[in-house]
C-alpha positions in Angstrom: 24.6 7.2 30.3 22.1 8.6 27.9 18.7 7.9 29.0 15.4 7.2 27.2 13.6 9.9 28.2 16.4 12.3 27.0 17.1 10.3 23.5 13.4 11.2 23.0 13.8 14.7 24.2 16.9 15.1 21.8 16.5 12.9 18.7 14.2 11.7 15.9 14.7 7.7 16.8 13.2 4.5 15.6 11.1 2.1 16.8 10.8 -1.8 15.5 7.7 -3.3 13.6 4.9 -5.7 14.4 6.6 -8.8 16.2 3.4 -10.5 15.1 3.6 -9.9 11.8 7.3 -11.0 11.9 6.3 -14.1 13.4 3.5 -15.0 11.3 5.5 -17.2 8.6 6.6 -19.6 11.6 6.2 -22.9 12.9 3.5 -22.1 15.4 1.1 -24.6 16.5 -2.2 -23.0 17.9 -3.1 -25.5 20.3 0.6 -25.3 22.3 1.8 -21.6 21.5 -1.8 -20.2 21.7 -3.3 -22.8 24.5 -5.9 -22.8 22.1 -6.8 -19.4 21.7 -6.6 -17.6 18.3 -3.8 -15.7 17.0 -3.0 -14.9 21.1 0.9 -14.1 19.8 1.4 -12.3 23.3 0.7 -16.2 24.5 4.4 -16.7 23.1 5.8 -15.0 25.9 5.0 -17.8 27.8 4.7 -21.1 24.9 7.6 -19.8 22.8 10.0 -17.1 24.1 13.1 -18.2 21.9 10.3 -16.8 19.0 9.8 -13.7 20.7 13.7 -12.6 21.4 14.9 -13.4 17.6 11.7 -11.2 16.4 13.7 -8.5 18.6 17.1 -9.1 17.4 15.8 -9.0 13.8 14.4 -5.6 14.4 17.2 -4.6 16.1 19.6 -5.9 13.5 17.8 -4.0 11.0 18.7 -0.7 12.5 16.0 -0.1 15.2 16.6 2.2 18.1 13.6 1.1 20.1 12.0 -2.0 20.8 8.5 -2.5 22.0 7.3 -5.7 24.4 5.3 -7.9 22.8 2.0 -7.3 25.0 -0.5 -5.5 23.0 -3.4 -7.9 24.8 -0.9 -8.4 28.0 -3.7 -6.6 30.3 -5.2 -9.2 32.9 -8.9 -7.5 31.6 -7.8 -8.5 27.3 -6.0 -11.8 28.8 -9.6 -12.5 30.9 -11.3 -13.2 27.8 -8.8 -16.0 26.9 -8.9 -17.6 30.3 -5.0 -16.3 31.3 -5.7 -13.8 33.5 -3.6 -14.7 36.3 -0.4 -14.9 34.0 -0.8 -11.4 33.7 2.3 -10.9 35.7 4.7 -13.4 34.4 3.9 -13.0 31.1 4.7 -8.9 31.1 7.4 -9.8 33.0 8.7 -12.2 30.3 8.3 -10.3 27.6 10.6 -6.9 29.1 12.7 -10.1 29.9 13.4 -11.1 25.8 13.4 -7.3 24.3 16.2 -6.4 27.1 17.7 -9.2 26.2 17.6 -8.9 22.7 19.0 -5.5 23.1 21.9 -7.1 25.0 23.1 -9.5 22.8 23.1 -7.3 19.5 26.1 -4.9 19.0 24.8 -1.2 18.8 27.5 -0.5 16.4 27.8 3.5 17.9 24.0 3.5 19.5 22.3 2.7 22.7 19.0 1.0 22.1 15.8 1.1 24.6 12.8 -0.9 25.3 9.4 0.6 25.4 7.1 -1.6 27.3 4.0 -1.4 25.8 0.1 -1.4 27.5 -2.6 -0.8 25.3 -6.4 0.8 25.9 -8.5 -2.2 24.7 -11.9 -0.3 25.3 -12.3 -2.0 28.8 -15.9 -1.6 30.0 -15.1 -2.1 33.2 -15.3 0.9 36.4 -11.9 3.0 36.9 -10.8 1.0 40.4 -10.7 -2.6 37.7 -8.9 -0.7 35.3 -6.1 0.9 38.2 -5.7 -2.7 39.4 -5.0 -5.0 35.9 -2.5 -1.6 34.7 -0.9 -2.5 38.2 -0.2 -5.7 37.8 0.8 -5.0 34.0 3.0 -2.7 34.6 4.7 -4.5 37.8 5.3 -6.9 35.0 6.9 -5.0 32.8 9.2 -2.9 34.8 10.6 -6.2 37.2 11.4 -7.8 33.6 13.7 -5.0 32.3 11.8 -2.0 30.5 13.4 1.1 30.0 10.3 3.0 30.3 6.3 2.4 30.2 4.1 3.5 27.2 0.7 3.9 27.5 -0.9 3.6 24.4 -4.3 5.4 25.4 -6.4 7.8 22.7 -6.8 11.2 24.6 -10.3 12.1 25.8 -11.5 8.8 26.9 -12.1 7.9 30.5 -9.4 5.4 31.4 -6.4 8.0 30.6 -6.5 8.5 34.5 -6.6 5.1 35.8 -3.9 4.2 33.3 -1.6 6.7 34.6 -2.6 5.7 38.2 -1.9 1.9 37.8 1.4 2.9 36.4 2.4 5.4 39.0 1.2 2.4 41.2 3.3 -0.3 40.0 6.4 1.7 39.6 6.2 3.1 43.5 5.6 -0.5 44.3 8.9 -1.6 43.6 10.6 1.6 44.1 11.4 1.8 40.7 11.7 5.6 38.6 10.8 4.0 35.3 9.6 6.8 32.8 5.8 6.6 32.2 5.0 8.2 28.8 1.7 8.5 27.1 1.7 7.7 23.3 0.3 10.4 20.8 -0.3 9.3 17.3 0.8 12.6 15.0 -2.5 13.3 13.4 -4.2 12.7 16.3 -6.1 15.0 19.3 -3.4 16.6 22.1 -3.8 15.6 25.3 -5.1 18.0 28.8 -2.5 19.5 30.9 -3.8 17.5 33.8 -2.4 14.2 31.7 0.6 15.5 30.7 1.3 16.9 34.4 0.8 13.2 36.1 3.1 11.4 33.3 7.1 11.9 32.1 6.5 13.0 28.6 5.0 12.1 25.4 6.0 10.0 22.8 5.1 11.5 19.5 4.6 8.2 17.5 4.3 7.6 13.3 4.3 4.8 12.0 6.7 4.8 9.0 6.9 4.8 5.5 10.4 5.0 3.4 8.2 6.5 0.4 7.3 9.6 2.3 10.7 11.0 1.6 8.8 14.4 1.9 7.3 13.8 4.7 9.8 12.5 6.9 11.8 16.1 6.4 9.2 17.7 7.3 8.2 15.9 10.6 11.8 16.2 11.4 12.3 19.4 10.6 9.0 21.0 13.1 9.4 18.1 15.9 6.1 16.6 15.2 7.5 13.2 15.5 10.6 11.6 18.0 9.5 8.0 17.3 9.0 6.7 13.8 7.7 2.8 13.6 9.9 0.5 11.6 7.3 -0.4 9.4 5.4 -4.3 8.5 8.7 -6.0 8.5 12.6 -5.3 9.0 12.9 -4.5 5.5 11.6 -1.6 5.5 13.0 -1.1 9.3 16.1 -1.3 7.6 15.2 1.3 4.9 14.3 4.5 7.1 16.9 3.7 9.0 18.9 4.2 6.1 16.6 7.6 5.4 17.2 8.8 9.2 21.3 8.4 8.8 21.3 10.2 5.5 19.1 13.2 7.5 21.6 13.1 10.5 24.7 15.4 10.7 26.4 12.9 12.7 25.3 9.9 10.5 23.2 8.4 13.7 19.6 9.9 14.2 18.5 13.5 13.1 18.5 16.4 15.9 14.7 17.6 16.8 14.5 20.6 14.9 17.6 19.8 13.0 18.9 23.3 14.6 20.6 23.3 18.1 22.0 25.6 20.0 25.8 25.8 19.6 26.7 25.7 23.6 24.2 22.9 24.2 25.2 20.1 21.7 28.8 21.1 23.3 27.7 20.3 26.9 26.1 17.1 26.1 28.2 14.2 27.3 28.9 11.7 24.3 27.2 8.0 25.3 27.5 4.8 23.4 24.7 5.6 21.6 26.0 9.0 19.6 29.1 10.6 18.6 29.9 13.8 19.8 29.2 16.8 16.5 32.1 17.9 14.8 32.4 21.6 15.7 31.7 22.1 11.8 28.4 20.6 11.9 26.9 22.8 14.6 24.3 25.3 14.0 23.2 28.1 15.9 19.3 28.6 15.8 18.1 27.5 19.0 17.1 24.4 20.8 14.3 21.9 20.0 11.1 21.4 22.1 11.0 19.0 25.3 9.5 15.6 25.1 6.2 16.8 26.6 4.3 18.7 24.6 4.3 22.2 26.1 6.2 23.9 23.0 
């Protein structure tokens, strides 16, 4: 079976949009979803979880490859500040839960879809050791609920990279688990040290997307700067690159990286349910793409 980390590794895929956004035109009642705090939508994974899986699905029904768990602020050191730091745990864990479930109960119609399980730098100003301990217990979270891999979503350069990477390798030997732990890298952004790259399983090259950039998108595809593409504010326009992506793939699924692939390795790979094997007419014979990491 076709795993994440070599989906990323072969294919341009997409990713969903903002589940808050999505949620924001519901019937949400601060006081009960939030417990009082403001706009805390990572709160739903505890108040309102039915909320949280149909914000998937949607995504999902709209063409997305990729769904990411709703905890943006799901760090006990962001949740501390509302007073929830000790549902740290439970509420990682319940939001892997819905996306995997979500994923389940949609038909992938050809595709195999993936959840990213998302932990976001929020400028902690606290010493290494805190930060090691609340990606820990994140993470834990995240991986006993379900994710198919872990995605730090850390700028590089900035002193936390390594405790991130440390909590996660934590969590994941904790329960024995051989989740993928990948850093994120925004396209315009700085690259990361080789010391990162060497203590995580690749890099997700991440752009948020835009069906008007027509021009761009053949272009990222065609030099590898991108394997992730967001689906956008809402799952209209999800459902409008994925439309762009299928027209730019030879096998009407996702784009190759690089568009050109060796001949003898798109034979050898082993169709999954996520993509259909090339026709022999369709193969090209230019050389393979780049790994996930960033070493090409």
């Amino acid at each position: 079976m076709r795993s994440i980390r070599e989906t990323l590794s072969h294919r341009v895929v997409l990713a969903d949009g903002s589940v808050a956004r999505s949620l924001r035109g519901e019937e949400i009642d601060p006081a009960r979803d939030f417990f009082g705090q403001k706009d805390l939508y990572e709160a739903l994974n505890l108040s309102r979880i039915d909320l949280v899986r149909r914000a998937h699905r949607t995504y999902l029904e709209a063409g997305a490859d990729v769904v990411r768990t709703n905890t943006l602020r799901g760090n006990p050191l962001t949740l501390a500040a509302h007073g929830m730091a000790d549902e740290a745990f439970i509420l990682n864990y319940n939001a892997a839960q819905a996306a995997a479930e979500a994923v389940d109960s949609v038909p992938g119609r050809g595709r195999r879809r993936f959840v990213l399980g998302v932990v976001r730098d929020e400028g902690w100003d606290v010493a290494p050791g805190e930060v090691e301990t609340a990606v820990d217990r994140q993470v834990q979270g995240l991986i006993a609920g379900g994710v198919d891999a872990v995605l730090l979503d850390v700028m590089p350069g900035v002193g936390r990279i390594q405790a991130m990477i440390s909590g996660a390798r934590r969590a994941r030997a904790a329960l024995a688990s051989e989740t993928a732990i990948f850093l994120q890298k925004i396209e315009t952004g700085p690259s990361f040290g080789q010391r990162t790259l060497d203590a995580c399983d690749g890099v997700v090259r991440y752009r948020p997307g835009d069906a008007s950039k027509t021009a761009w998108l053949d272009a990222a595809i065609s030099d590898g700067r991108v394997n992730l593409i967001g689906g956008g504010a809402a799952p209209a326009d999800t459902r409008r690159i994925d439309r762009l992506l299928r027209e730019r793939a030879e096998d009407g699924f996702r784009p190759v990286l690089g568009w050109l692939r060796d001949a003898v390795e798109i034979d050898d790979l082993q169709p999954a349910s996520s993509w259909a094997r090339f026709p022999e007419s369709a193969v090209r014979t230019a050389g393979s793409a780049a790994p996930l990491g960033e070493k090409a």
